[in-house]
C-alpha positions as CSV (number, residue, x, y, z in Angstrom):
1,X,24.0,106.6,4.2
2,X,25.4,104.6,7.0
3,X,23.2,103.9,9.8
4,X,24.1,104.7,13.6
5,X,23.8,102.0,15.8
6,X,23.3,103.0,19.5
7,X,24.1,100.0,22.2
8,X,23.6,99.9,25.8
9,X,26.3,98.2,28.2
10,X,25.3,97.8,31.6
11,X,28.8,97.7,34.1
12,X,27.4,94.8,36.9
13,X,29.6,95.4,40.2
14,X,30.2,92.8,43.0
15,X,27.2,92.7,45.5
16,X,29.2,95.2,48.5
17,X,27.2,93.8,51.3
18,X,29.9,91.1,52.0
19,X,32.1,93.4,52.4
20,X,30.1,95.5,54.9
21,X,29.0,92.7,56.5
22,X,32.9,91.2,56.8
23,X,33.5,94.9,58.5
24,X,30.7,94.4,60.6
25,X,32.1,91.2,61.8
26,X,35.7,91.7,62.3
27,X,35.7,95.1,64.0
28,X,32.7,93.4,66.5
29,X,34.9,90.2,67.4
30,X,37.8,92.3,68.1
31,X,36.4,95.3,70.2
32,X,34.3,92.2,72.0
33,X,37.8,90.8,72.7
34,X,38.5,93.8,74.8
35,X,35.0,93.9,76.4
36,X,35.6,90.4,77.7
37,X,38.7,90.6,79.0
38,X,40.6,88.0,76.7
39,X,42.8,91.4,76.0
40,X,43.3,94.7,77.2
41,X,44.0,98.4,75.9
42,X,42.2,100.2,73.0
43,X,45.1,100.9,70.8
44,X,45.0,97.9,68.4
45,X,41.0,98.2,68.6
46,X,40.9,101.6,67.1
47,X,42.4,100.8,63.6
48,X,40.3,97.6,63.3
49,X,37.1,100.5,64.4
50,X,38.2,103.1,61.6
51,X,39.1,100.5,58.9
52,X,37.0,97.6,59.0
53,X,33.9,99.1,61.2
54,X,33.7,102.4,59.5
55,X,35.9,102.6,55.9
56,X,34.6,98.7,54.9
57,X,31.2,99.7,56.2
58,X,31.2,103.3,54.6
59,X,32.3,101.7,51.2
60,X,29.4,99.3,51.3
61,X,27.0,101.8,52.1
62,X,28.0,104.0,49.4
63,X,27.9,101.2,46.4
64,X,24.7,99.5,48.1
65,X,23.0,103.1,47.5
66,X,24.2,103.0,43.9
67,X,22.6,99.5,43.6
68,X,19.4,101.3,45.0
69,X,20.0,99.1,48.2
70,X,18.2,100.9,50.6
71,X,18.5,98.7,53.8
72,X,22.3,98.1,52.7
73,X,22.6,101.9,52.3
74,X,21.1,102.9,56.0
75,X,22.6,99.8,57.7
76,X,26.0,100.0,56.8
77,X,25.6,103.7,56.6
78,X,24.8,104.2,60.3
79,X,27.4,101.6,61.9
80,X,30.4,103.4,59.6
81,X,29.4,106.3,61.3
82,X,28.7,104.8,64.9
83,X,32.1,103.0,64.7
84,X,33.6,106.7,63.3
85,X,32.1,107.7,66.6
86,X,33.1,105.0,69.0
87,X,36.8,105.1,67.4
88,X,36.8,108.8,68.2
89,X,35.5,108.3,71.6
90,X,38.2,106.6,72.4
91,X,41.0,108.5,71.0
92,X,39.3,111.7,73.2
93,X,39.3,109.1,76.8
94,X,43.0,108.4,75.7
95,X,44.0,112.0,75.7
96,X,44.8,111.7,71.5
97,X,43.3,115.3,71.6
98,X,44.6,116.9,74.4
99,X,44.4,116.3,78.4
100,X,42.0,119.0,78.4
101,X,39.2,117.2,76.7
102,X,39.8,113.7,78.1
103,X,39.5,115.1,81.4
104,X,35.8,116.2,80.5
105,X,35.2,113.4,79.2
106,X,31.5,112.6,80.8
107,X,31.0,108.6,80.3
108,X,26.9,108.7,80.9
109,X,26.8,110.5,77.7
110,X,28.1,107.5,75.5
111,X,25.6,105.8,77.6
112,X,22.9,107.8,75.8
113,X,24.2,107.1,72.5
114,X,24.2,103.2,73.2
115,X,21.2,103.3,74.9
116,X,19.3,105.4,71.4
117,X,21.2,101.8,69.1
């Protein structure tokens, strides 16, 4: 009788932090860019928002809960889905989704959202 041999092989992934953190980063230092004037518009903000500070950030989040990562999880977790939000924001004040809703656009209540961060 042949005997069955059972072995174990553990798959070992690339710590994802770096690459949330690299999102993180990136998407701040060019937003901040706008904020302080050194250029102007949104346009060329929001892909660097929905890429790098939300997709990057989203990915981390996802394989640093795999890794049972729980601050990496809830930390890159919640800015992919504020930058998701801020992106969005801005798409509605630019009219992506119709005049309609960028003319109701009331600013105090992205104030309350900052203001909760």
């Amino acid at each position: 009788m042949e005997k069955i041999q059972t072995e174990n092989v553990k798959i070992v992934n690339a710590d994802p932090s770096a690459m949330g953190l690299f999102g993180l980063a990136m998407v701040t230092l060019v937003a901040s860019s706008q904020k302080l004037g050194l250029t102007q518009g949104l346009s060329f903000v929001i892909p660097w928002a929905i890429f790098l500070g939300a997709f990057a950030q989203l990915f981390a989040c996802i394989n640093d809960s795999k890794r049972n990562n729980t601050f990496g999880t809830t930390a890159f977790g919640a800015y992919a889905f504020f930058w998701m939000g801020v992106a969005t924001s801005w798409m509605i004040n630019m009219g992506v989704f119709g005049q309609a809703l960028a003319s109701s656009v009331d600013t105090k209540q992205l104030g309350f959202a900052f203001w909760d961060i």
